[in-house]
Structures are given as structure tokens and as C-alpha cells.
C-alpha positions in Angstrom: 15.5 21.2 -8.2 14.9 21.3 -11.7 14.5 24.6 -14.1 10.9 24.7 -13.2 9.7 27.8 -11.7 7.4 26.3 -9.2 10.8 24.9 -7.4 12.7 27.7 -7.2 13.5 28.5 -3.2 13.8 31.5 -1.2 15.2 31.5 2.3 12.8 32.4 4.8 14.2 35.3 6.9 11.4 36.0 9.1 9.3 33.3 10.9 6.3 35.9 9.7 6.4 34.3 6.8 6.2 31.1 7.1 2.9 29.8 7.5 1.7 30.0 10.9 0.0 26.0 10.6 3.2 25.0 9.5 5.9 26.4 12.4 3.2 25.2 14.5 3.0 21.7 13.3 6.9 21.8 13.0 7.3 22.6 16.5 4.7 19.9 18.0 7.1 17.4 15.9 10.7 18.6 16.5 10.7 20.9 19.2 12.9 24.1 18.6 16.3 22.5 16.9 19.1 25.0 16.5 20.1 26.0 12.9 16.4 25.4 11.8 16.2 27.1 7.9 13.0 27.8 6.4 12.6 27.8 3.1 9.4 29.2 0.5 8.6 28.4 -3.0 5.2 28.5 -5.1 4.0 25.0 -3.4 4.4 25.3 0.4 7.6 25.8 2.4 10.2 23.4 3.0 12.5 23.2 6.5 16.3 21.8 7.2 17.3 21.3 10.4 20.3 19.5 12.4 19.6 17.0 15.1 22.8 14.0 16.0 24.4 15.7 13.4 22.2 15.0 10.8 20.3 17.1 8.6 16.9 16.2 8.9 14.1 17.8 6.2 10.4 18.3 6.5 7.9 19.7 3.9 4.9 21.6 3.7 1.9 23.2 1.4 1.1 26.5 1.1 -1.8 26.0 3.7 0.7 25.0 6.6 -0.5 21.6 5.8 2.4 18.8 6.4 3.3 16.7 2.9 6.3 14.8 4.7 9.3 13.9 6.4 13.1 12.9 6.3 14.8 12.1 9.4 18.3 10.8 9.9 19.8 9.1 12.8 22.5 6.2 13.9 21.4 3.1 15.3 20.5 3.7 18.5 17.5 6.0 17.9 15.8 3.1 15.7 12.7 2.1 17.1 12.9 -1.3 18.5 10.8 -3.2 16.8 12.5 -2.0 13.5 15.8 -2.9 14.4 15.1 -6.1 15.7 13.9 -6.7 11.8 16.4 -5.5 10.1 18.8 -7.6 12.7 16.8 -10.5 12.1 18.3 -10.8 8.5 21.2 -8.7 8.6 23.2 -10.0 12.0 26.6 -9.9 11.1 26.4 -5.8 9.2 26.5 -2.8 11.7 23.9 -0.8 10.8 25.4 3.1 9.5 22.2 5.5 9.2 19.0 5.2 9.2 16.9 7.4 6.7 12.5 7.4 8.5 10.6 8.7 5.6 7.4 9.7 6.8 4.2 10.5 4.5 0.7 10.7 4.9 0.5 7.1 3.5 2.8 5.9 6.1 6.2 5.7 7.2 9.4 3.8 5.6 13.1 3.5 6.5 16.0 3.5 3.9 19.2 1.8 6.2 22.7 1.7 5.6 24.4 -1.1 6.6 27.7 -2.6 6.7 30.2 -5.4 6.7 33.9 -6.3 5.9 33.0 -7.3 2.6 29.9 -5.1 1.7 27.8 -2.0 1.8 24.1 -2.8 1.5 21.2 -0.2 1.2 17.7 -1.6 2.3 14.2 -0.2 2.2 12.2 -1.6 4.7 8.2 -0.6 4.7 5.4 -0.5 7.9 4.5 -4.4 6.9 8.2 -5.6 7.5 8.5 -6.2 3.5 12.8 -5.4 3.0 14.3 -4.9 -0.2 17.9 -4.7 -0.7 18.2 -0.9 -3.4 22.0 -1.6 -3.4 24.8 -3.2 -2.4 28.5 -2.5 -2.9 31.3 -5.6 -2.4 34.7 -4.1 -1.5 
């Protein structure tokens, strides 16, 4: 988070003060998740919540305005048509986690995937363009 003062967090221990946009918009996307932590800071207010056992993130401005997304989740919960892509190359590795990284210019996966041999990290974007970030040989 840096030394700068403009990222400097403050747990949230009242839902009063959280923006009232922003725990709207929050629960029209996730619902109510158990364990949900809000946090504030000068630029908006940033939530961590727990869904599969992951700890998923999402961030907003000051206004209640959402800025974006992080959501983590196995293999099953990856939209079809995503999957199928990243299958398409990468048969033989099990995939381990997805990371959705959703903006407002779009959405994006970062997936974890995994072999006898290998670890591979992929970013895969909305027009099917994949790019391996790293990969580890055992």
C-alpha cells in the first residue's frame, strides 16, 4: 500500500459509513457473503469477502461508484466458453484457480494451471488473446 497517505485504510465498523451507492451496488453483485470487511481510505472504499474459500476483493470511489473487481474460484465456476479456450491449448494441465478481473474496460482472467512437469500462469483477455506471465518447470 505504499507510504502515501491517500492509501492508508480504515476498517469500516458501521455499514453507515460506507457509501450507501456502494453497499447497494455490492449487494446487487454478491449477495450478502459472510465475513464481508469494508474498508475506507481518501479515494473510495474497498471490500474483502470469502466465497469457495477464496477471498474475493471489490473496489469503489468515494461516490459509491464501482472501479473494479477480483474474484477467485476453482474450475468449475469458469464460464464455459472460457474454459473451453483455455482447454483448447492447455489439455493435458488441470486448471488450479481462476483470478476474473473485472473493470469498466472489461473483464480478464489470470489462470493457474498445472502439470507433472510445470506450473503455468496465463492471462487470457475478452477477445481470446492468451499469454503465458509465468511458468515454473519442476
Amino acid at each position: 500500500m505504499g507510504n502515501d497517505s491517500t492509501n492508508i485504510y480504515t476498517i469500516v465498523a458501521d455499514m453507515n459509513s460506507v457509501n450507501k451507492k456502494a453497499a447497494s451496488d455490492f449487494k446487487d453483485r454478491f449477495g450478502n457473503p459472510a465475513g464481508t470487511r469494508w474498508f475506507s481510505a481518501k479515494d473510495g472504499f474497498t471490500s474483502y469477502f470469502k466465497v469457495d474459500g477464496f477471498t474475493d476483493k471489490v473496489c469503489y470511489d468515494k461516490k459509491g461508484n464501482w472501479k473494479y473487481s477480483t474474484i477467485f474460484y476453482g474450475e468449475s465456476k469458469m464460464p464455459k466458453d472460457v474454459r473451453a479456450e483455455v482447454k483448447s491449448v492447455y489439455y493435458d494441465m488441470s486448471i488450479i484457480q481462476v483470478e476474473e478481473i473485472q473493470t469498466l474496460n472489461g473483464k480478464g482472467y489470470v489462470i493457474n494451471l498445472e502439470d507433472n512437469a510445470t506450473l503455468r500462469i496465463i492471462k487470457l483477455n475478452e477477445e481470446g488473446e492468451m499469454e503465458t506471465l509465468q511458468e515454473i518447470i519442476r
